[in-house]
ROKOLSE-522023 format. One record per residue (C-alpha): chain; x, y, z; residue number from 0. Coordinates in pm, 1 decimal. Example, Ala and Ser with C-alpha at 12.3 -4.5 7.8 and 13.67 -1.06 7.14 Angstrom:
2
cadena | x | y | z | num
A | 1230.0 | -450.0 | 780.0 | 0
A | 1367.0 | -106.0 | 714.0 | 1
//
This chain:
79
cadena | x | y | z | num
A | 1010.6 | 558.9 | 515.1 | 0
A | 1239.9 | 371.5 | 274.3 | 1
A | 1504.7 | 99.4 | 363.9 | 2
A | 1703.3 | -67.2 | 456.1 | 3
A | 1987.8 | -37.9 | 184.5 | 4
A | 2216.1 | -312.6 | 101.1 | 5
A | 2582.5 | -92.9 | 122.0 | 6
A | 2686.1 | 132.4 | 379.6 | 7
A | 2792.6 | 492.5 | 251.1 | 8
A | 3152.4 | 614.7 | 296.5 | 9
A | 3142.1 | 740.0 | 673.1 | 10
A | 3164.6 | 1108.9 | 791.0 | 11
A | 3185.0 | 1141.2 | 1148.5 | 12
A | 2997.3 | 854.5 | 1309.6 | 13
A | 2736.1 | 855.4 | 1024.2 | 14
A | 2733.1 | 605.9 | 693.0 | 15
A | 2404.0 | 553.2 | 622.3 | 16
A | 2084.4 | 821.8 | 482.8 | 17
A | 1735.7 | 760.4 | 610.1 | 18
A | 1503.6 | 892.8 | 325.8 | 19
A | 1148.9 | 977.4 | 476.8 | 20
A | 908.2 | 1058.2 | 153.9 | 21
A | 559.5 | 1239.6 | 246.8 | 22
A | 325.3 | 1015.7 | -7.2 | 23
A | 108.6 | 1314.2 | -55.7 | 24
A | 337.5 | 1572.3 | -185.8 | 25
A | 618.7 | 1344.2 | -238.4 | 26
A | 865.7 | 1567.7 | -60.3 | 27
A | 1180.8 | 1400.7 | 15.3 | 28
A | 1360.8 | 1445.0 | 364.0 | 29
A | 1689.6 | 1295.0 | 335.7 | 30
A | 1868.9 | 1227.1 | 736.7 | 31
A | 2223.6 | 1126.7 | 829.0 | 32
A | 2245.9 | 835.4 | 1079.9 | 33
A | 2448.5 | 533.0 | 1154.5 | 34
A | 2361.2 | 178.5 | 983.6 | 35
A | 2336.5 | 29.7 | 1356.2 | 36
A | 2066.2 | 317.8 | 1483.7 | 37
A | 1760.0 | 213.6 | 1647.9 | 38
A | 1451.5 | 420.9 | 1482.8 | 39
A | 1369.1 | 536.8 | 1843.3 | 40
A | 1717.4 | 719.0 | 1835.1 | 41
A | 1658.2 | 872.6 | 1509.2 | 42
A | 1353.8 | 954.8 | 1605.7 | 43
A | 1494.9 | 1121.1 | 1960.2 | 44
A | 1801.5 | 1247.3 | 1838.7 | 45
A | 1773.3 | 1360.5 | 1456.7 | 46
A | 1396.7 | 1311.3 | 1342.3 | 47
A | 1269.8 | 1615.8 | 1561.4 | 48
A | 1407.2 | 1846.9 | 1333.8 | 49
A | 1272.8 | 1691.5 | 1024.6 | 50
A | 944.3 | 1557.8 | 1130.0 | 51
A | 677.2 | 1815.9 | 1284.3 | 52
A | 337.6 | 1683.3 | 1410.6 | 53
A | 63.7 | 1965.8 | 1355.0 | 54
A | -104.1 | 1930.5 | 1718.4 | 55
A | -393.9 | 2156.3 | 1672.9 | 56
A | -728.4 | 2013.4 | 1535.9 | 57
A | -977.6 | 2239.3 | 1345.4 | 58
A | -1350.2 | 2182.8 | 1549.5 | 59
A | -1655.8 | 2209.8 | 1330.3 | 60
A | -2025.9 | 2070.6 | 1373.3 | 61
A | -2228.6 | 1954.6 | 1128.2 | 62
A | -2458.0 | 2261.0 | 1147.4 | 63
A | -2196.6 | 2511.4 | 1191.0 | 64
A | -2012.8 | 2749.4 | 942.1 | 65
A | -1673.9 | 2719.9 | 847.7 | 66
A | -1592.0 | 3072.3 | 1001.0 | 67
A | -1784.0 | 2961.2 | 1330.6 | 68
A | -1510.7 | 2667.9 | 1366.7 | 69
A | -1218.5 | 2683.1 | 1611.2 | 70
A | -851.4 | 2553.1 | 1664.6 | 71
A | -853.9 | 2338.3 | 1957.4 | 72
A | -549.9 | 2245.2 | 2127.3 | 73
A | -689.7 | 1849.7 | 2279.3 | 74
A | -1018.2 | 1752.7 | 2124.0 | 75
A | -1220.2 | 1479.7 | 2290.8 | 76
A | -1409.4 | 1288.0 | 2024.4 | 77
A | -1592.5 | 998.6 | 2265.3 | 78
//
């Protein structure tokens, strides 16, 4: 995530400032209307849900299996 920035935007609504989340592998660029004065756990709650998705499935496979004999597992206990 980038910020903070040093000037507040002209407002719309109740929102004057752009939260830019980059992803640093792609560097895909998610640009997200809030207020200067927002906590991060509000734009998290209230506007980040529909930017940021968390894949919540992990991909099991042992050393001595194949690739095809892997499966999606919805919790995976690792200890």
């Amino acid at each position: 995530m980038t910020g903070p920035f040093n000037r507040v935007l002209p407002r719309v609504g109740n929102l004057d400032t752009i939260l830019v989340v980059v992803n640093r592998f792609s560097k895909y660029a998610t640009f997200i209307p809030t207020r200067s004065e927002c906590k991060a756990e509000e734009v998290i709650n209230k506007r980040g849900r529909n930017h940021i998705h968390r894949n919540t499935f992990y991909l099991v496979q042992w050393a001595e299996q194949s690739r095809e004999a892997a499966t999606w597992e919805k919790e995976v206990d690792l200890w």
